[in-house]
C-alpha positions in Angstrom: -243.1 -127.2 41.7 -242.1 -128.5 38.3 -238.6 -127.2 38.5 -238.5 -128.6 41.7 -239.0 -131.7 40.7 -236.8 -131.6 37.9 -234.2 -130.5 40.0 -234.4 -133.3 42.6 -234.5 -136.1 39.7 -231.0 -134.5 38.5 -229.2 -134.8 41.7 -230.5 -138.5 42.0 -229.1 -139.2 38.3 -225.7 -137.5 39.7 -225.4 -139.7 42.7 -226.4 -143.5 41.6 -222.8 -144.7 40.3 -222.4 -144.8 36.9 -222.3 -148.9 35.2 -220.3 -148.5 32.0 -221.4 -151.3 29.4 -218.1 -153.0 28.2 -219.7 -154.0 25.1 -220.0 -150.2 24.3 -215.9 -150.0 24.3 -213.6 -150.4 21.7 -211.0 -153.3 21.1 -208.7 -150.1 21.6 -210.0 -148.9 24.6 -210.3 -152.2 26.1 -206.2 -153.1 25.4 -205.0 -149.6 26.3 -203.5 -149.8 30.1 -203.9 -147.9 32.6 -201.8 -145.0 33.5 -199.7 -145.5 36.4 -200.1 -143.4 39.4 -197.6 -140.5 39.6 -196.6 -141.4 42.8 -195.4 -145.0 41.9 -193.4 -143.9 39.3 -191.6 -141.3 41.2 -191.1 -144.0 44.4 -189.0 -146.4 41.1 -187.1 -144.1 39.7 -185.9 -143.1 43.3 -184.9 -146.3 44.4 -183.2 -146.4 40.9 -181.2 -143.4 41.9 -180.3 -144.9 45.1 -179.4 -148.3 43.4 -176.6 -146.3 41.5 -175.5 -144.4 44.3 -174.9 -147.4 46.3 -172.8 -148.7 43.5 -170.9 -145.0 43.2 -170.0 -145.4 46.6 -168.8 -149.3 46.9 -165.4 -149.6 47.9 -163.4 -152.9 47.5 -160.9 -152.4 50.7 -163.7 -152.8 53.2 -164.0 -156.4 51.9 -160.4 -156.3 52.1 -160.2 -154.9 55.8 -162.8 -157.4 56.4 -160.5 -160.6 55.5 -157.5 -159.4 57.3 -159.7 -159.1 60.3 -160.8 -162.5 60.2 -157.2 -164.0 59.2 -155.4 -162.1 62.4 -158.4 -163.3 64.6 -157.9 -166.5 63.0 -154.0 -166.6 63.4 -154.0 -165.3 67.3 -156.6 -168.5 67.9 -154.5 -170.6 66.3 -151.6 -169.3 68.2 -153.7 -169.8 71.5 -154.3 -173.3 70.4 -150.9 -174.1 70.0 -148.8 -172.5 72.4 -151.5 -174.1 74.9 -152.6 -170.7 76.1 -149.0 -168.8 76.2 -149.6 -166.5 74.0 -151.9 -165.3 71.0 -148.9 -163.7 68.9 -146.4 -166.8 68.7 -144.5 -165.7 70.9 -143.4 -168.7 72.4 -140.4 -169.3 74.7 -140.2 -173.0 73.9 -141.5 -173.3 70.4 -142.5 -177.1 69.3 -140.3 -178.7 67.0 -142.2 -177.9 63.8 -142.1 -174.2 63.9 -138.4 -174.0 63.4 -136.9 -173.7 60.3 -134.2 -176.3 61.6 -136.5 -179.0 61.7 -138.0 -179.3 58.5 -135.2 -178.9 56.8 -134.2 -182.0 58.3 -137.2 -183.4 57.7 -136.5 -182.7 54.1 -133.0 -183.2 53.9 -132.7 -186.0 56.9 -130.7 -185.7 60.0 -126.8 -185.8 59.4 -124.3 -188.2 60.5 -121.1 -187.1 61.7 -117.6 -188.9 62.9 -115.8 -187.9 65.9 -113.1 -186.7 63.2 -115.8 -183.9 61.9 -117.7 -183.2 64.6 -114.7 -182.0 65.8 -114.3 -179.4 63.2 -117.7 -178.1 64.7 -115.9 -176.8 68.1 -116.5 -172.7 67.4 -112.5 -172.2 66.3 -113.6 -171.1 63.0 -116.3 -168.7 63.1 -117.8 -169.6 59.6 -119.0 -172.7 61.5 -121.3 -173.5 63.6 -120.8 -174.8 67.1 -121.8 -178.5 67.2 -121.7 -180.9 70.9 -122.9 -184.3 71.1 -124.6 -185.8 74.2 -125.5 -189.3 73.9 -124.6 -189.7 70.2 -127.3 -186.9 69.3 -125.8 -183.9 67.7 -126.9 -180.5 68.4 -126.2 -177.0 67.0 -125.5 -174.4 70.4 -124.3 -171.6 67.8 -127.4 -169.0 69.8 -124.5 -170.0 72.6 -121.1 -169.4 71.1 -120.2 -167.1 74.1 -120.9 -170.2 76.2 -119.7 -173.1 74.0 -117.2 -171.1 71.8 -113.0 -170.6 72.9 -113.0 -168.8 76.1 -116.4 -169.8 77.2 -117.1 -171.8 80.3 -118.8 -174.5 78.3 -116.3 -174.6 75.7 -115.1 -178.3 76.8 -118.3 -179.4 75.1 -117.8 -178.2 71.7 -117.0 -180.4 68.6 -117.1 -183.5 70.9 -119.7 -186.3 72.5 -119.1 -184.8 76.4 -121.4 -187.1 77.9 -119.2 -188.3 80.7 -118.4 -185.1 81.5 -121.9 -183.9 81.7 -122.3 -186.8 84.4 -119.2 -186.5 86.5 -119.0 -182.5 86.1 -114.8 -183.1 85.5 -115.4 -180.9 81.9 -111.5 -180.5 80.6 -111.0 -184.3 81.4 -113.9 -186.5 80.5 -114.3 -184.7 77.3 -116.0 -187.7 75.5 -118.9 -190.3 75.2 -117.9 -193.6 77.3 -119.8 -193.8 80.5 -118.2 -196.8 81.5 -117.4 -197.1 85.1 -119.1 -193.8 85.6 -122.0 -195.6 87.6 -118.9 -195.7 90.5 -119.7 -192.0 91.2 -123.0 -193.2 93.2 -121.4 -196.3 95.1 -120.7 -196.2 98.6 -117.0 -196.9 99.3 -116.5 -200.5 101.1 -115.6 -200.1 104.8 -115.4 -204.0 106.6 -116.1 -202.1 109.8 -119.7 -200.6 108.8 -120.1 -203.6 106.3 -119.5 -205.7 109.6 -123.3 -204.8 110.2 -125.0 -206.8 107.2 -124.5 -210.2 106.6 -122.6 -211.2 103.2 -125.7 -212.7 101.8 -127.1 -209.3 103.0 -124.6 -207.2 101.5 -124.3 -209.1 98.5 -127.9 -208.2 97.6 -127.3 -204.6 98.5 -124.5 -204.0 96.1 -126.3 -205.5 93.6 -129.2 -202.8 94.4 -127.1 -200.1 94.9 -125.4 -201.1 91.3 -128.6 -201.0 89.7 -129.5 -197.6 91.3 -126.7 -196.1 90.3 -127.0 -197.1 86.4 -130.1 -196.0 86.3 -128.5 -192.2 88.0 -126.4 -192.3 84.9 -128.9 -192.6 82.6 -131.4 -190.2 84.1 -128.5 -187.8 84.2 -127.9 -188.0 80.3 -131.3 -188.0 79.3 -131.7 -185.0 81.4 -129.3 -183.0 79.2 -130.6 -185.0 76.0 -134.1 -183.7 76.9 -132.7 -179.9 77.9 -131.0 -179.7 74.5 -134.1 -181.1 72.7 -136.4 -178.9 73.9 -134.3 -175.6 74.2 -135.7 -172.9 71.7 -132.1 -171.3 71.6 -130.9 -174.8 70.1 -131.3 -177.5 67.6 -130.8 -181.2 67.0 -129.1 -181.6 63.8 -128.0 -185.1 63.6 -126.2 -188.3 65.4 -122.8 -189.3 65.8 -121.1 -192.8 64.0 -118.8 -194.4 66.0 -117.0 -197.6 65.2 -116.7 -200.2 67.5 -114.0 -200.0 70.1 -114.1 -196.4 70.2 -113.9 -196.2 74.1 -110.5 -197.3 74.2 -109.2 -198.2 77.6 -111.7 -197.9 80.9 -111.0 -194.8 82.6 -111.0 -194.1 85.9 -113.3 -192.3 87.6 -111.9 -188.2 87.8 -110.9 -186.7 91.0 -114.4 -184.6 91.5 -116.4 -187.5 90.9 -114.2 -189.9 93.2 -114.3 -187.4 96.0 -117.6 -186.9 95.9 -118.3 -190.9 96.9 -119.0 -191.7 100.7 -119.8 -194.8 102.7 -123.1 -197.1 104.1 -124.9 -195.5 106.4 -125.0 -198.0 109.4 -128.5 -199.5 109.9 -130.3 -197.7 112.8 -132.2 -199.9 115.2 -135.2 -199.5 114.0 -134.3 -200.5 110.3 -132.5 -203.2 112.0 
């Protein structure tokens, strides 16, 4: 029974948990840390493994790839932009002004003034030029179009001179130059008393002054027309502007035979205009 006892009274003592008095330890024993856990220290030194073996395995040209990616997406937005939706690889058929090389050297060296004298040494006889015509007094270089503009080619009345009478009337090998004086006669109806009969002359004196304003204003649509082709062709470039001297017109020509034949008469007032 006594062993019993003594028994029981051990296995008591063995459970209770055990209360260490600090006092008991040593200044040693108190400073001394504790020992890691083995399984900590093996997770650090494997993520200091991987550390290194991420940096083994960097590679600068995936940064690189990276910024050429964003500088082609960049430049095919930009082209987007610019070309107003034509095309996302500047590919352009009419590019603006300050993509060419043309213009901003102009820009830098300003636009060139020429004389009738030289711009006539522009007209594609010597091949080390360039081909040069003038419409309006604005100078443009049509070199892309030497088969056109150069000797032997159907626009070659053009080159190395200000045409712009011709490009009015249409007669190219004889108004090769810039006075458009009298031209305006190409859109006036040809007097006839017996259809003229039908307005009074306070009537018809109001209608040629009409018609005489109509057909000024023809002429000058028609040469800003081919200013405005030339200026906005991607195949050609403006280049400069033609110094004349007073008087340079010489004499008033008459209107060419195309341009004379081409006139008609007033169309008789129908009843109901009457």
């Amino acid at each position: 029974m006594a062993a019993f006892e003594s028994t029981a009274r051990q296995r008591k003592l063995n459970l209770e948990p055990r209360i260490v008095d600090v006092t008991d330890m040593t200044d040693e024993e108190e400073d001394k840390p504790s020992p890691p856990p083995a399984r900590a220290a093996s997770t650090r030194r494997s993520k200091k493994r991987s550390r290194v073996e991420e940096e083994d395995d960097y590679s600068p040209y995936l940064d690189i790839l990276r910024v050429l990616t964003f500088l082609l997406m960049a430049s095919c937005g930009l082209s987007y932009l610019v070309s107003g939706g034509e095309s996302y690889f500047w590919g352009m058929k009419n590019r603006p002004d300050y993509l060419k090389l043309s213009w901003w050297k102009m820009q830098y060296n300003g636009p060139r003034y020429f004389t009738l004298q030289e711009l006539a040494g522009y007209d594609g006889t010597d091949a080390s030029k360039p081909v040069y015509l003038s419409i309006d007094g604005n100078v443009f270089d049509v070199t892309a179009g030497r088969n056109y503009y150069g000797p032997g080619g159907s626009y070659h009345y053009f080159a190395g001179v200000d045409a712009s009478r011709g490009f009015v009337t249409g007669c190219f090998a004889d108004d090769r130059n810039g006075d458009l004086r009298g031209v305006e006669d190409m859109f006036l109806p040809i007097d006839n008393p017996e259809i003229d009969s039908h307005w009074t002359p306070v009537e018809l004196e109001k209608k040629k002054a009409q018609e005489l304003a109509d057909a000024k204003k023809r002429v000058r649509d028609s040469v800003q027309h081919w200013v405005d082709f030339f200026h906005k062709s991607h195949k050609y470039q403006f280049v400069g502007k033609l110094v004349r001297e007073p008087g340079w017109e010489g004499e008033l020509k008459p209107l060419c035979k195309v341009a004379q034949d081409g006139r008609g008469y007033r169309e008789v007032p129908s009843e109901d205009n009457a």
